[in-house]
C-alpha positions as CSV (number, residue, x, y, z in Angstrom):
1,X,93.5,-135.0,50.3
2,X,96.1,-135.2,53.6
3,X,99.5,-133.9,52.8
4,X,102.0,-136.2,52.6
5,X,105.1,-134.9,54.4
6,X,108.5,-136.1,52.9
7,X,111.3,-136.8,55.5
8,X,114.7,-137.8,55.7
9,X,118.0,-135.8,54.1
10,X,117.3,-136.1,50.8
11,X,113.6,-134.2,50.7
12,X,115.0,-130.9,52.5
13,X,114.9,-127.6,50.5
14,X,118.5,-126.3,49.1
15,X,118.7,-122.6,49.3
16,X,121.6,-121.2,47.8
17,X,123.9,-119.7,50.0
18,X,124.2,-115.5,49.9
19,X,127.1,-113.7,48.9
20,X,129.7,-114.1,52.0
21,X,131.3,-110.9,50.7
22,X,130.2,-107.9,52.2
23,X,129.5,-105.1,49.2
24,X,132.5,-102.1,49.3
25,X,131.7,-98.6,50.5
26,X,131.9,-97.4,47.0
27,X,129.8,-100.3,45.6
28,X,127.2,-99.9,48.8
29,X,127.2,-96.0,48.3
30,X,127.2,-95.8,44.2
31,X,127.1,-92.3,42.5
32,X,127.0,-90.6,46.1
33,X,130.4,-92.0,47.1
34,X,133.1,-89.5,47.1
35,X,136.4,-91.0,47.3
36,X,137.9,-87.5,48.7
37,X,135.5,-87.6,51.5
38,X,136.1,-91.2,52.6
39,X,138.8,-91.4,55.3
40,X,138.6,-95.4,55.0
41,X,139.0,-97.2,58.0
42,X,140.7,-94.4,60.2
43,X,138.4,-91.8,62.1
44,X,137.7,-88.5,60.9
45,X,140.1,-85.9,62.2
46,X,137.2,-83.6,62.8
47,X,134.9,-86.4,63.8
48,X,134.0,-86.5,68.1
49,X,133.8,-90.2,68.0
50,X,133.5,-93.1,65.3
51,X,131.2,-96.1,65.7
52,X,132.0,-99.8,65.3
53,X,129.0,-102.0,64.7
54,X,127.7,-105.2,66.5
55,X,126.1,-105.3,70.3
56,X,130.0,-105.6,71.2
57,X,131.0,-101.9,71.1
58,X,127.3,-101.2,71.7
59,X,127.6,-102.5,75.0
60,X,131.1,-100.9,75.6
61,X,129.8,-97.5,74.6
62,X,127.2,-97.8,77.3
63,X,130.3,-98.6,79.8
64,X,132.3,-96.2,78.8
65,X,130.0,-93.2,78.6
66,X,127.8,-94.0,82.0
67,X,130.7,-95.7,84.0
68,X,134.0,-94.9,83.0
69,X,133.9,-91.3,82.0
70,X,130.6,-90.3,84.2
71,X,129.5,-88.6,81.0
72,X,126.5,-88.9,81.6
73,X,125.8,-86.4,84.8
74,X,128.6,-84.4,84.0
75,X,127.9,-84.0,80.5
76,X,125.1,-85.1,79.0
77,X,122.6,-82.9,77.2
78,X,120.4,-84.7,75.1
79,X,118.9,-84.3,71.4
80,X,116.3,-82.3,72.6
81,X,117.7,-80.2,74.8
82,X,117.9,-76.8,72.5
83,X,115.9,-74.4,74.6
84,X,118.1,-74.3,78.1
85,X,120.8,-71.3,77.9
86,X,123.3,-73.2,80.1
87,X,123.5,-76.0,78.3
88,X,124.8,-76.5,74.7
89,X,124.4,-79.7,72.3
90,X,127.5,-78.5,70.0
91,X,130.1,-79.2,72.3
92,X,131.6,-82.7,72.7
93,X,129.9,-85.4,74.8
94,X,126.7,-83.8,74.9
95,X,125.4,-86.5,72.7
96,X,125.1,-90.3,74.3
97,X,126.3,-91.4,70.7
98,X,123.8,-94.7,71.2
99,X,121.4,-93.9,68.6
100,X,122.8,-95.5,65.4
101,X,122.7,-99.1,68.3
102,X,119.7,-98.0,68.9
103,X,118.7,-97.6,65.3
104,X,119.9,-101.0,64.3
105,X,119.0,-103.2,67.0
106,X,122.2,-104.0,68.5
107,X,121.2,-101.1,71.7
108,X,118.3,-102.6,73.7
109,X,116.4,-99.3,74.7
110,X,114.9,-101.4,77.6
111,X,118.8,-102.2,78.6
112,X,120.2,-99.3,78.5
113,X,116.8,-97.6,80.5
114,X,117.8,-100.1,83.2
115,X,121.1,-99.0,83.5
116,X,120.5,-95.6,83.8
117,X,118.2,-96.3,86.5
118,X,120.7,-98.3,88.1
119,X,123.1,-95.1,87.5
120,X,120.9,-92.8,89.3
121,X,121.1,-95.5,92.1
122,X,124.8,-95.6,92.7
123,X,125.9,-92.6,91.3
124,X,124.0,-89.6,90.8
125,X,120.4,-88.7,89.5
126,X,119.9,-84.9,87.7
127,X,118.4,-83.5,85.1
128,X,121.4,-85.2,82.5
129,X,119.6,-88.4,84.0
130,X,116.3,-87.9,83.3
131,X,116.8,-86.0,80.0
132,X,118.2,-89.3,78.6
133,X,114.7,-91.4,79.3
134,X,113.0,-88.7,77.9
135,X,115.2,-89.2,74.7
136,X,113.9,-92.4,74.8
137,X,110.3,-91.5,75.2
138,X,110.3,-89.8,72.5
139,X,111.7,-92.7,70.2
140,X,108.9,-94.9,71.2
141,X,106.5,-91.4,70.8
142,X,107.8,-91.3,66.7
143,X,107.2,-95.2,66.4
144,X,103.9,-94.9,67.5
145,X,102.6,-91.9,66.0
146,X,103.9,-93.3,62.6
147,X,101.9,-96.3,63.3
148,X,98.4,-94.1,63.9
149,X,99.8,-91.6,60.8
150,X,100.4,-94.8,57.8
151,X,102.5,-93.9,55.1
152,X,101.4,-89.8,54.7
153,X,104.6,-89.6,56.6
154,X,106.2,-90.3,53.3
155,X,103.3,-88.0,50.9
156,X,104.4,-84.8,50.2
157,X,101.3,-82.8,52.7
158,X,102.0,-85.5,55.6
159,X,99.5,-86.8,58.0
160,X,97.8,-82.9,58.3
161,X,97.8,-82.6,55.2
162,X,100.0,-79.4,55.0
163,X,100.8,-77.6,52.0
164,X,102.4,-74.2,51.6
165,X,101.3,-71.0,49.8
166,X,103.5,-71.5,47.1
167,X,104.9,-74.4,44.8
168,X,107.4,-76.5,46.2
169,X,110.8,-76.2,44.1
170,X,113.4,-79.0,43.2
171,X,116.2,-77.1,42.0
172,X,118.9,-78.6,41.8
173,X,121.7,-76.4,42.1
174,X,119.9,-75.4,45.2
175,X,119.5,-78.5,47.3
176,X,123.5,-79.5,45.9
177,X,124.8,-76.5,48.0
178,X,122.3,-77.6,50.8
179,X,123.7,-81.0,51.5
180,X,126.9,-79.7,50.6
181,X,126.9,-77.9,53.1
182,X,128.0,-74.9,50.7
183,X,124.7,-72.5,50.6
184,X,126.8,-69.4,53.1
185,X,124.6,-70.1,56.2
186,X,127.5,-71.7,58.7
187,X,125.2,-72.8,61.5
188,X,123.3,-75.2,58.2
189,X,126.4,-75.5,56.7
190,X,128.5,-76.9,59.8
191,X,125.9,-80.0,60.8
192,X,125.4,-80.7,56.6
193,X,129.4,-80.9,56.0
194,X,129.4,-83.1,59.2
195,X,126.3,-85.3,58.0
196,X,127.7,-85.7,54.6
197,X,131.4,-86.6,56.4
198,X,130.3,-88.6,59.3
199,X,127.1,-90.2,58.8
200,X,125.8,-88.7,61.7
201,X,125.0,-84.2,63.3
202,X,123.0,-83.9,66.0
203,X,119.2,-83.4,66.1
204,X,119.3,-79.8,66.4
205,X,121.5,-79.5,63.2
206,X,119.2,-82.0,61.7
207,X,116.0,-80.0,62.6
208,X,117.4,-76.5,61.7
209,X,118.8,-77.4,58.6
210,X,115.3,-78.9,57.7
211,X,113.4,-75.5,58.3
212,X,115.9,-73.7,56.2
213,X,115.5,-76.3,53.5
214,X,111.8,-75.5,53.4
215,X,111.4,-72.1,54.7
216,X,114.5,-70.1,53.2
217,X,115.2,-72.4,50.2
218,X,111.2,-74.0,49.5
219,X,112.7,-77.2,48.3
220,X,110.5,-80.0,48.5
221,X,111.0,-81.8,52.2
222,X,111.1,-85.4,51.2
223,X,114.2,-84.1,48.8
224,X,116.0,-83.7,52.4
225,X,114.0,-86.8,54.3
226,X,115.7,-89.2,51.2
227,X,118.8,-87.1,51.7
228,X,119.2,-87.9,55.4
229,X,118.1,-91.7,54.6
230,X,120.8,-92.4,52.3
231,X,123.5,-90.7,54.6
232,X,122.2,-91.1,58.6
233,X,124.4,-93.7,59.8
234,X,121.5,-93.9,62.8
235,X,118.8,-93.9,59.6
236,X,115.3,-95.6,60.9
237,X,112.4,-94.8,59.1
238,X,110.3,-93.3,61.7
239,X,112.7,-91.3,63.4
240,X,113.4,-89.5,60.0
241,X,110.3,-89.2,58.4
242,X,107.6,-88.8,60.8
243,X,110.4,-86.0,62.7
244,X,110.1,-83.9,59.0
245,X,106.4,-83.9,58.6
246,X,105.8,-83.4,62.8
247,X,108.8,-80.9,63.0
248,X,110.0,-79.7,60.2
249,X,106.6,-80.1,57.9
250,X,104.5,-77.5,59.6
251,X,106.8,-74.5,58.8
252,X,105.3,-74.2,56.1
253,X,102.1,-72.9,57.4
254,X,101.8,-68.9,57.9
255,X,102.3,-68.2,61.5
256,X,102.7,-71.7,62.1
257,X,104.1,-73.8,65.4
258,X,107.2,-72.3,64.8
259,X,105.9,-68.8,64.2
260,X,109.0,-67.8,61.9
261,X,107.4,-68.1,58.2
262,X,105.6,-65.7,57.6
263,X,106.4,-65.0,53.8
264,X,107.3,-67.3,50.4
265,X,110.9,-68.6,50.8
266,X,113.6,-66.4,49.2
267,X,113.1,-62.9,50.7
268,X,114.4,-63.0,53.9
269,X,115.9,-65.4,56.4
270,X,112.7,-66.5,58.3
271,X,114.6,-69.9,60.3
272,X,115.6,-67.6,62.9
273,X,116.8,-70.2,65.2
274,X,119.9,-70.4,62.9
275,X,121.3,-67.2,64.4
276,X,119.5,-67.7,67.9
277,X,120.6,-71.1,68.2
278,X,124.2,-70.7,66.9
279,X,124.7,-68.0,69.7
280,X,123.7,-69.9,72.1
281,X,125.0,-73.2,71.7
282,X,128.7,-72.1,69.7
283,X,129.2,-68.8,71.3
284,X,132.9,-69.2,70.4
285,X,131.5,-70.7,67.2
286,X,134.3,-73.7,67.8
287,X,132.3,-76.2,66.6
288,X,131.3,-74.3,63.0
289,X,135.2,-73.6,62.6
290,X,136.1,-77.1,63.0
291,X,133.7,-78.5,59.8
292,X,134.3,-74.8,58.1
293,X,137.8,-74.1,58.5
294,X,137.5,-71.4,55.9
295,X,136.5,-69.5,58.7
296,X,139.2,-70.2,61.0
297,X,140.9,-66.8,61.4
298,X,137.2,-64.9,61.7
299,X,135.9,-63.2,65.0
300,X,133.5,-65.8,66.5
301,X,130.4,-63.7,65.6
302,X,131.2,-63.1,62.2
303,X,132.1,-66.6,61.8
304,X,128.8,-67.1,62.6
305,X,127.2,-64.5,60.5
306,X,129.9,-63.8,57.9
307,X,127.8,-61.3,56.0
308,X,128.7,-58.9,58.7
309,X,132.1,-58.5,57.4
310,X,132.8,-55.4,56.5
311,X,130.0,-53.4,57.9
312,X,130.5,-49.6,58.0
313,X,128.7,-49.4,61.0
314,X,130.5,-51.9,62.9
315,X,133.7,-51.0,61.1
316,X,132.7,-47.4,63.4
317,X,131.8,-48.7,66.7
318,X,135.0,-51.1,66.7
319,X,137.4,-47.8,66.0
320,X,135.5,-45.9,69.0
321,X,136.3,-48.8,71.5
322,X,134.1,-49.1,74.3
323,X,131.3,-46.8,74.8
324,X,131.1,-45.2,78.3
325,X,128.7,-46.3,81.2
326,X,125.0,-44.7,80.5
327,X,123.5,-42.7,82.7
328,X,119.8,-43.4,83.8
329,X,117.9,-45.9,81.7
330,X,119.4,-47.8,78.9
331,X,118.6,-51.1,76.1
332,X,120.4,-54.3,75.3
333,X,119.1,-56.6,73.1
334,X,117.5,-59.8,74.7
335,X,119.1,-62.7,73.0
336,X,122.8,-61.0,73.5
337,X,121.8,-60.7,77.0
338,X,120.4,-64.3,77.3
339,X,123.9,-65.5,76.0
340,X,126.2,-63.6,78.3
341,X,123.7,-65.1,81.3
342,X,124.1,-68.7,80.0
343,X,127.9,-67.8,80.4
344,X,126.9,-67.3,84.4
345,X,127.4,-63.7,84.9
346,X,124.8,-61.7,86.7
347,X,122.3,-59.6,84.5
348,X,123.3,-56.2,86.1
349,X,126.4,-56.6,85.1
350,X,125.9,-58.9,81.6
351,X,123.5,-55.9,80.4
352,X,125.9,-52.8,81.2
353,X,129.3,-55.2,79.5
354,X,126.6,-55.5,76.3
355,X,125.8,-51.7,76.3
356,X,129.7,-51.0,76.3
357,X,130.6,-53.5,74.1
358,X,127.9,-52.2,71.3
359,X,125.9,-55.0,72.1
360,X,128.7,-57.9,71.2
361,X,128.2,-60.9,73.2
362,X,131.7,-61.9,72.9
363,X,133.7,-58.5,73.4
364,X,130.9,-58.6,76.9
365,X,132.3,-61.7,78.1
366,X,135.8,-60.6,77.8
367,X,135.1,-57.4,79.4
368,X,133.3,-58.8,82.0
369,X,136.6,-61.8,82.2
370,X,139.1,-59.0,82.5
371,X,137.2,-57.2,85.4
372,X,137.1,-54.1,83.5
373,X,133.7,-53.8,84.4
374,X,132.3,-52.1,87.6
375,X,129.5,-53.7,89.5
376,X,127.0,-52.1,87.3
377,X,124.7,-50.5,90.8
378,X,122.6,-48.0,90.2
379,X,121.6,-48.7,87.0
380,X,118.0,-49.5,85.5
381,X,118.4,-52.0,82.8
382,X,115.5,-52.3,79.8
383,X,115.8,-55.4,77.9
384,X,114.1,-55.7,74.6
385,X,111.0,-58.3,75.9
386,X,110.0,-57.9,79.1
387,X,110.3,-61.8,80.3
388,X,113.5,-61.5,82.1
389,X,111.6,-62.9,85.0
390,X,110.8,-65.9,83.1
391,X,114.4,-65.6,82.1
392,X,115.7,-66.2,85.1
393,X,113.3,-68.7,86.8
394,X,114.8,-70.8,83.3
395,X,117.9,-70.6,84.5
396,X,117.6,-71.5,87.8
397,X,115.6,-74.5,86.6
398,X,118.5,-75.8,84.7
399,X,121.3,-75.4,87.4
400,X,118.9,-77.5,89.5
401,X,120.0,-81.5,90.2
């Protein structure tokens, strides 16, 4: 039998109309909502930047960031961008900010590719430049390899199938101080609090405090991966899921991509990126003072590391003052040395400052600042790994336009 179509006024469909009324941040939030942590409509005092929705400010972002403030060659360094030693994501407009647009639609990626292009036209093209359409790259890389990997990204192995040695926990005390940003760890600690304030930390705090939720603390991942859903003001469901079971996810294999686990979770710190990393990238440790201001008055390494406080043996070195220059041959530890040299001082001298300074970045720096230092010739300097080479030729790499 045909269909017989009904026209006119009078045979249309009436939906009712939805709820003008946008929901309340308490109502939208529920149990989560803390009304201490809410600073309502104003910015958060500790807060680099607060996002308005709608392709409006989306588009005035874009302005504002390429072509009023030149951010983007001058300081720009990307998610991704953790491994370079002159460059550090933790300091202010290092991130594009675009990624909750992005996330929602009101950001075309294709858009805001075309302007860069047309900012490396009229302006300036550099690494900054081409980090941010790799950034990009990789957004459309996580979209399609959750396509190919179907909904393992949300099952508890992933789409290898991973699983660790031991039983995954969900103790609740534990994962409270972890997005609490309360379990003594400040490099975790600084991007949870932030998370938890802002609705947004960067992709390195994002990634870091992942491994130490699974490697140091064995919680069950998707405890964090619904954690960061409820919370990520940028939330998409690729971008957070499939980045714990390709990232985070494999930790949990012994000797793994990340080589750090080798052990259950609970004996030692095996994330060892969270000191690394917090050297590196918050030398003066600025950016873990300002979301954990308990640690204000601290020395920027033991800010960092606050289980150093009072150490005999540091208590010792710090009454002797600086040691005298060696004679002959002498070690530094690697990953000090790598910081002072992000700081652009030469290794000669960055490696004779560290052996004076008993191996303290900071005190280093300030000797080599004040020109106490000589010139550091004649001395043959052994650093712990024998890459300094490859060191080096990174370095150069990343001063390059």
């Amino acid at each position: 039998e045909a269909p017989r179509l009904a026209a006119g006024p009078d045979a249309a469909v009436r939906w009712p109309r939805a709820d003008a009324q946008l929901p309340t941040v308490p109502q939208a939030m529920g149990s989560t909502y803390d009304p201490a942590a809410d600073p309502g409509v104003d910015k958060d005092p500790r807060a680099e930047f607060q996002w308005r929705g709608g392709e409006t400010a989306a588009l005035a972002r874009v302005q504002q960031y390429l072509w009023e403030e030149d951010s983007l060659s001058l300081d720009y360094v990307g998610a991704t961008m953790t491994m370079d030693p002159a460059k550090s994501c933790m300091r202010d407009k290092a991130m594009s900010k675009f990624s909750p647009w992005l996330a929602h639609g009101c950001l075309s990626p294709r858009l805001l590719y075309e302007e860069v292009k047309r900012y490396e036209r009229e302006r300036r093209k550099n690494k900054s430049t081409y980090w941010i359409t790799h950034e990009l790259l990789w957004r459309d890389f996580v979209r399609f390899g959750s396509i190919f990997a179907g909904t393992s990204i949300f099952k508890i192995g992933g789409p290898a199938n991973v699983h660790p040695s031991w039983t995954w926990s969900i103790d609740k005390a534990l994962f409270g101080a972890w997005k609490d940003g309360l379990t003594g760890f400040p490099f975790v600690d600084c991007f949870m609090r932030e998370l938890k304030a802002t609705g947004y930390c960067n992709h390195m705090g994002r990634e870091c405090s992942g491994w130490f939720l699974i490697g140091d603390l064995g919680l069950d991942w998707r405890m964090g991966a619904e954690w960061f859903e409820s919370v990520l003001i940028d939330y998409e469901p690729t971008a957070n899921w499939y980045n714990w079971t390709y990232r985070c996810l494999p930790a949990v294999s012994r000797g793994g991509p990340h080589g750090f686990l080798v052990e259950a979770p609970g004996h030692r710190l095996q994330g060892l990126e969270i000191l690394k990393w917090g050297t590196q990238h918050d030398p003066d440790a600025q950016y873990i003072k300002r979301w954990i201001p308990e640690l204000a008055p601290l020395p920027p390494t033991v800010a960092r590391e606050p289980w150093r406080l009072g150490l005999q043996d540091e208590s010792n070195q710090r009454q002797g003052g600086l040691r005298e220059p060696p004679r002959g041959r002498f070690d530094v530890n690697r990953q000090a040395l790598q910081t002072v040299l992000s700081m652009g001082f030469g290794e000669s001298d960055a490696a004779m400052a560290l052996y004076r300074a008993w191996g303290d970045p900071e005190a280093a720096v300030a000797l080599l600042l004040s020109e106490a230092e000589g010139d550091g010739d004649g001395h043959v300097v052994d650093v712990e790994d024998d890459d300094e080479k490859a060191m080096a030729r990174a370095i150069e790499l990343s001063l390059r336009d």
